[in-house]
PyMOL commands that place a pseudoatom at each C-alpha (Angstrom):
pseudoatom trace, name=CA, resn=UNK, resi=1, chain=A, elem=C, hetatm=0, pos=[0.000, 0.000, 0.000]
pseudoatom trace, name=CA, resn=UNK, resi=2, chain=A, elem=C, hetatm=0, pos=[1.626, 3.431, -1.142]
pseudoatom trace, name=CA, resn=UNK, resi=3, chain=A, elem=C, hetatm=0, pos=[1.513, 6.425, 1.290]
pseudoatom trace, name=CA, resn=UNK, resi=4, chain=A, elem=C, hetatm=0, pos=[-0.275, 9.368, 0.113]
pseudoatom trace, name=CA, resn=UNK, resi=5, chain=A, elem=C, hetatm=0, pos=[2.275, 12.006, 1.711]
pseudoatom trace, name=CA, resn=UNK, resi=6, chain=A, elem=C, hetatm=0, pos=[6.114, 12.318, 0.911]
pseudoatom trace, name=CA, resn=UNK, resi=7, chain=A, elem=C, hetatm=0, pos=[8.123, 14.628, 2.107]
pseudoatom trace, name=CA, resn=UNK, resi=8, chain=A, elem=C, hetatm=0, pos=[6.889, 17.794, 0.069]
pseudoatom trace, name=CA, resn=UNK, resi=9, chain=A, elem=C, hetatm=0, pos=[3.352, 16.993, 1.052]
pseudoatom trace, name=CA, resn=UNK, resi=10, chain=A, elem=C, hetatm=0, pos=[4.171, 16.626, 4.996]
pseudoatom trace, name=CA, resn=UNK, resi=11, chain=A, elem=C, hetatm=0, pos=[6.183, 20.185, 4.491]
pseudoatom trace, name=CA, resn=UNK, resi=12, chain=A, elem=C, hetatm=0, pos=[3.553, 21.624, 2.976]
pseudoatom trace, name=CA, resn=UNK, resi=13, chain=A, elem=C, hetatm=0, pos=[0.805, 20.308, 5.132]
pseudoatom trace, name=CA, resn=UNK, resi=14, chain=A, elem=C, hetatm=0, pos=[3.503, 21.728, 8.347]
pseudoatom trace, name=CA, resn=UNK, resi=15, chain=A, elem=C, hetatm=0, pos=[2.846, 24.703, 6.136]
pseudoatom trace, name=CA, resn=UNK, resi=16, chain=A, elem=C, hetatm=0, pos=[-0.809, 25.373, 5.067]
pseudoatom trace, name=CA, resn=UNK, resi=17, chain=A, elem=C, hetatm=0, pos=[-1.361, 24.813, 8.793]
pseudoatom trace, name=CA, resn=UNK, resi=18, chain=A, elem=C, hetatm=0, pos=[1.034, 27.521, 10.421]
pseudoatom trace, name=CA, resn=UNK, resi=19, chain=A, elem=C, hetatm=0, pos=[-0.169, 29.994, 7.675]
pseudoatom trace, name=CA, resn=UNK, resi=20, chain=A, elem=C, hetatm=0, pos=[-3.815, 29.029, 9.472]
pseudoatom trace, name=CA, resn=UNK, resi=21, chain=A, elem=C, hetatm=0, pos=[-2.822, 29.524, 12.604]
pseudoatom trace, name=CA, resn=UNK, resi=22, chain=A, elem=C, hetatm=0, pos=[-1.217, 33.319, 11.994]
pseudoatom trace, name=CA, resn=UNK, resi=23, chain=A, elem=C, hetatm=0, pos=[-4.717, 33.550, 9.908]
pseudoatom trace, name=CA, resn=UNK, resi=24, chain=A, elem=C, hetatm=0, pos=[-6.316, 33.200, 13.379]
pseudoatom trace, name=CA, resn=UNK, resi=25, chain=A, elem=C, hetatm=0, pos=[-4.850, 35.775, 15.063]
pseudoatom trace, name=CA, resn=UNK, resi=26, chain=A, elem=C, hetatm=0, pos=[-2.416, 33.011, 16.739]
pseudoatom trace, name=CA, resn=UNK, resi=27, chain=A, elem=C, hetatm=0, pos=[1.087, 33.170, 17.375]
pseudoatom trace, name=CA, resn=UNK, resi=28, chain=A, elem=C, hetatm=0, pos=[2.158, 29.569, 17.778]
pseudoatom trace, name=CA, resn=UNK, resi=29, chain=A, elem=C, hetatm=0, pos=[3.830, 26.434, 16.379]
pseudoatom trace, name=CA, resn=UNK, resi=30, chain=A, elem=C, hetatm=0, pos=[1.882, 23.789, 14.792]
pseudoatom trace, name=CA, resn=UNK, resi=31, chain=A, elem=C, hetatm=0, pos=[1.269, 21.513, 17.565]
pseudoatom trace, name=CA, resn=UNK, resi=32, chain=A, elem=C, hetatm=0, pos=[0.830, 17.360, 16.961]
pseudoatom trace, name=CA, resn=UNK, resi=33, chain=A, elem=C, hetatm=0, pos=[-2.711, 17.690, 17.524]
pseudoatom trace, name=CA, resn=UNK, resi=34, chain=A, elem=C, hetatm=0, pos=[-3.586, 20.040, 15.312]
pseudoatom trace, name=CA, resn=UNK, resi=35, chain=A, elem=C, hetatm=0, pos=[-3.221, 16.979, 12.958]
pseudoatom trace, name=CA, resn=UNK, resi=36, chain=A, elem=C, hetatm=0, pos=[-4.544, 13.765, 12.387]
pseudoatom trace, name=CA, resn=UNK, resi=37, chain=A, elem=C, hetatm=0, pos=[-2.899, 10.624, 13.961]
pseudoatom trace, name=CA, resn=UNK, resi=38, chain=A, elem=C, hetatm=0, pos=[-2.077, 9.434, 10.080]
pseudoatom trace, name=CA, resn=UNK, resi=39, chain=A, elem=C, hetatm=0, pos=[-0.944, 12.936, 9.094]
pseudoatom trace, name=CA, resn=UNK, resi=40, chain=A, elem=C, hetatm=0, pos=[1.513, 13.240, 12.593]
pseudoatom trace, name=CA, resn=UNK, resi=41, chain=A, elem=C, hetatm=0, pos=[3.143, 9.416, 11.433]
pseudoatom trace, name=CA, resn=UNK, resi=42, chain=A, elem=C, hetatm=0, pos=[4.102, 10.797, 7.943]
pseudoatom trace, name=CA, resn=UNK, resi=43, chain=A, elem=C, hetatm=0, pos=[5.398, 14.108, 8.792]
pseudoatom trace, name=CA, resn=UNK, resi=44, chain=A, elem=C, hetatm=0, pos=[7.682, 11.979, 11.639]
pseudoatom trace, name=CA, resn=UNK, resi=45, chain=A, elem=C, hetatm=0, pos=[8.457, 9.680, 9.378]
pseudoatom trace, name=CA, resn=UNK, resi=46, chain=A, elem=C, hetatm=0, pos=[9.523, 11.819, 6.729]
pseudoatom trace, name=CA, resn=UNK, resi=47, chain=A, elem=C, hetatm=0, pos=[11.014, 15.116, 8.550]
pseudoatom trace, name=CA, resn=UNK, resi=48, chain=A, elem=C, hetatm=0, pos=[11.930, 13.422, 11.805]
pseudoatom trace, name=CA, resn=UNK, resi=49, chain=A, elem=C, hetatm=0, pos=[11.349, 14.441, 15.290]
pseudoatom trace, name=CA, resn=UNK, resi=50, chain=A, elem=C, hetatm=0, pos=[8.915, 17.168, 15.674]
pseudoatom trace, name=CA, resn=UNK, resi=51, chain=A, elem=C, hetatm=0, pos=[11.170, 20.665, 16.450]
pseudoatom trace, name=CA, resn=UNK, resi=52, chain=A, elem=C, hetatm=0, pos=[13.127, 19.199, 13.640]
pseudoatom trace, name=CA, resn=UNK, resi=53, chain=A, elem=C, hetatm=0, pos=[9.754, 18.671, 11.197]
pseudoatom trace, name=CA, resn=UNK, resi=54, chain=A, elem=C, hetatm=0, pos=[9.131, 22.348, 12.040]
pseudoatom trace, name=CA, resn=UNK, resi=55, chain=A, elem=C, hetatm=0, pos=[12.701, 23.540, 10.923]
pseudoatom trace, name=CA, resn=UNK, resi=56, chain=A, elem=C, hetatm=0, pos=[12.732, 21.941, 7.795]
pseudoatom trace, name=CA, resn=UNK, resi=57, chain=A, elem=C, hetatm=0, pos=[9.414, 23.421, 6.645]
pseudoatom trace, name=CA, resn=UNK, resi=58, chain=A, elem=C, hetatm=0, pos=[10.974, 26.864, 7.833]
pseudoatom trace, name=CA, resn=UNK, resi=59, chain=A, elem=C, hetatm=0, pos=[8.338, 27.069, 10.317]
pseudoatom trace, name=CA, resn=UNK, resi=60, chain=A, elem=C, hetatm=0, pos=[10.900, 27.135, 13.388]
pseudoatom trace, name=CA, resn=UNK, resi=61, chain=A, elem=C, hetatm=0, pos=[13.999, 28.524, 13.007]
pseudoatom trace, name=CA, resn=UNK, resi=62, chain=A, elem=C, hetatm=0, pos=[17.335, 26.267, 13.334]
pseudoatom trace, name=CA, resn=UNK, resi=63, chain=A, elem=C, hetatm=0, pos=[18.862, 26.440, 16.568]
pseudoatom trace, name=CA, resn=UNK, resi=64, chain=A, elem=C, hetatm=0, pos=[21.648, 28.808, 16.728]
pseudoatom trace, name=CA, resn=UNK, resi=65, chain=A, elem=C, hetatm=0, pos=[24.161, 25.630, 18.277]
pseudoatom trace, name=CA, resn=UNK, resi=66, chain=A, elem=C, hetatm=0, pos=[22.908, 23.707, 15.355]
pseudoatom trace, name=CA, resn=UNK, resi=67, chain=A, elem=C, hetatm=0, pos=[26.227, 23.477, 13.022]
pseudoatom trace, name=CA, resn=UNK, resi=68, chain=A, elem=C, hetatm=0, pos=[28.053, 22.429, 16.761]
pseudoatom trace, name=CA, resn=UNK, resi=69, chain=A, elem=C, hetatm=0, pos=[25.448, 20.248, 17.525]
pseudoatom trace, name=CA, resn=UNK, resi=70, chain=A, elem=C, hetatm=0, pos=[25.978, 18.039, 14.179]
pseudoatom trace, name=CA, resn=UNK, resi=71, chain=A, elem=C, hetatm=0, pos=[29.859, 18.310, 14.524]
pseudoatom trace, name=CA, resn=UNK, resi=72, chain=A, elem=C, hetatm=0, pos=[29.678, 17.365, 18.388]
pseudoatom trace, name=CA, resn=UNK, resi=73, chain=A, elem=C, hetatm=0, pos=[27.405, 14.093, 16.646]
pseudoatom trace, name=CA, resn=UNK, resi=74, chain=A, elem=C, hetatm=0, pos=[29.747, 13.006, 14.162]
pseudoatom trace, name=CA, resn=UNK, resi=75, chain=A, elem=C, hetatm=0, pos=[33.450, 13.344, 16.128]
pseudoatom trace, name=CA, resn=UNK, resi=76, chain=A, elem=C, hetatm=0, pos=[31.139, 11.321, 19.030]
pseudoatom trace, name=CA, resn=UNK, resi=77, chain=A, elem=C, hetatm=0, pos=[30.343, 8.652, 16.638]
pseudoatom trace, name=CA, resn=UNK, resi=78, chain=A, elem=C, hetatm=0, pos=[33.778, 8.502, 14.918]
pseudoatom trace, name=CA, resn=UNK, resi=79, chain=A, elem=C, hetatm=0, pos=[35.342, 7.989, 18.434]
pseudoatom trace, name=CA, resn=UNK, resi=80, chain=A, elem=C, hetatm=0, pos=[32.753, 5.473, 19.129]
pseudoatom trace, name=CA, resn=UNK, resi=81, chain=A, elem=C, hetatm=0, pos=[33.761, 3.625, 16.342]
pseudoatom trace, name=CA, resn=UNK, resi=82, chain=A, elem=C, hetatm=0, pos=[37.576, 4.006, 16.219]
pseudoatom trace, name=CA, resn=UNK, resi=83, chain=A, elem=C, hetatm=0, pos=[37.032, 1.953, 20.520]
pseudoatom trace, name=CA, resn=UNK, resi=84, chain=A, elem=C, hetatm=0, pos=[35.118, -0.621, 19.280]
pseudoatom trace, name=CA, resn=UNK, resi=85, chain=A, elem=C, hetatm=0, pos=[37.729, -1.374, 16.473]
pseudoatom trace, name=CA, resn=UNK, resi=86, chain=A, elem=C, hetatm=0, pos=[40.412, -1.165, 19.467]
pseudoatom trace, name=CA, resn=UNK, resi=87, chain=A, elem=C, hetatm=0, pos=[38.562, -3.765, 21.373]
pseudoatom trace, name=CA, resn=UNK, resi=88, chain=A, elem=C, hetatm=0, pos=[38.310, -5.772, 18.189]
pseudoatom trace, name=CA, resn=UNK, resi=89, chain=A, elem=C, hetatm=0, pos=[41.303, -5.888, 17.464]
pseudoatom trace, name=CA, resn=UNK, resi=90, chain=A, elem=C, hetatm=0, pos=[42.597, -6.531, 20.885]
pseudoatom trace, name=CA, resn=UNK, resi=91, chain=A, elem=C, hetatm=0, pos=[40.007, -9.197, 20.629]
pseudoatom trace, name=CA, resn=UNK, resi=92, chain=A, elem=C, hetatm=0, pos=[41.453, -10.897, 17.820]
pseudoatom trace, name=CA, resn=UNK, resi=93, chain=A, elem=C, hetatm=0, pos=[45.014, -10.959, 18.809]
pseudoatom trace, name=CA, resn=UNK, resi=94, chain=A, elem=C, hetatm=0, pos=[44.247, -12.610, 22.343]
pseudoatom trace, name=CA, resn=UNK, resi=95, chain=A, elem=C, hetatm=0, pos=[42.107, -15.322, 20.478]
pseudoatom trace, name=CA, resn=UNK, resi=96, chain=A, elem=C, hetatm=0, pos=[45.149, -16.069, 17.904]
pseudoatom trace, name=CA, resn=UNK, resi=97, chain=A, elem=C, hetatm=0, pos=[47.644, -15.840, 20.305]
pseudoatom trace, name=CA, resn=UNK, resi=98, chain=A, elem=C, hetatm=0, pos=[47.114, -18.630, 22.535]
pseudoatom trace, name=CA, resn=UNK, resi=99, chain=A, elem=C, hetatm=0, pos=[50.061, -18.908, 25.678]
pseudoatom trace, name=CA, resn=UNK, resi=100, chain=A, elem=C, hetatm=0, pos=[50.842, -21.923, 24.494]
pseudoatom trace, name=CA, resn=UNK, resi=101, chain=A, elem=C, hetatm=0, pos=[53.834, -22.265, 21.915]
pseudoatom trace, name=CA, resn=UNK, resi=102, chain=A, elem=C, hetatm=0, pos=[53.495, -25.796, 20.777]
pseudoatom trace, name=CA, resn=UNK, resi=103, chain=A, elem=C, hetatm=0, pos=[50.287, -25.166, 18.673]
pseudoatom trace, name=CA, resn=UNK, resi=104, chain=A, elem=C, hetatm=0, pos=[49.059, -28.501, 20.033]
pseudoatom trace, name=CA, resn=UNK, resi=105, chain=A, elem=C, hetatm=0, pos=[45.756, -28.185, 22.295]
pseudoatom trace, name=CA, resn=UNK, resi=106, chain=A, elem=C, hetatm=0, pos=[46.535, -30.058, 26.192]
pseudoatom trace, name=CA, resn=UNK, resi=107, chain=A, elem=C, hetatm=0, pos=[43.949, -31.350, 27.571]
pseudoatom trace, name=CA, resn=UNK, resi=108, chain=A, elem=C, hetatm=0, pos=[42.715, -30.570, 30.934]
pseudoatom trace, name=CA, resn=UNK, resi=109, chain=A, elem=C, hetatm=0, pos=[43.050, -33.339, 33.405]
for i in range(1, 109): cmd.bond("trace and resi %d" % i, "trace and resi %d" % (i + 1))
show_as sticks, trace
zoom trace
């Protein structure tokens, strides 16, 4: 079964419904409920968390730590990934290197 929204349709739906809301006389975000439970899984699931839904329709504007934020992310996950090569590899060489030089297995009696 194909989805009836995509990303341009959740953006402008984020959209139609801010431009409602300042119609109104109100001063406010789009909120979740302002929506219908199909229309908040689709705008999730195409623009992400909500605050970050609202930026990328231009609604809300980026967070001024944003650029940091992302960099803080990525050296984070490159560290993350560099230690669990480390233990890896560490791994590896313990499991080929067995204490014993004859490269015959003893067994335990």
């Amino acid at each position: 079964m194909k989805s009836i929204y995509d990303t341009a349709t959740c953006i402008a739906l984020l959209q139609q419904k801010q431009q409602q809301l300042l119609t109104a006389g109100l001063s406010r975000y789009p909120r979740r409920d302002d929506f219908t439970e199909d229309e908040v899984v689709a705008i999730k699931a195409h623009l992400g968390p909500w605050p970050r839904a609202l930026e990328t329709a231009g609604i809300k504007p980026l967070r001024q730590d944003h650029e940091e934020r992302i960099e803080r992310t990525r050296q984070r996950r490159i560290e993350q990934k560099r230690r669990r090569r480390q233990g890896r590899l560490a791994h590896a060489d313990t499991a080929a290197d067995p204490s014993d030089d004859s490269g015959e297995s003893s067994p335990n009696l």
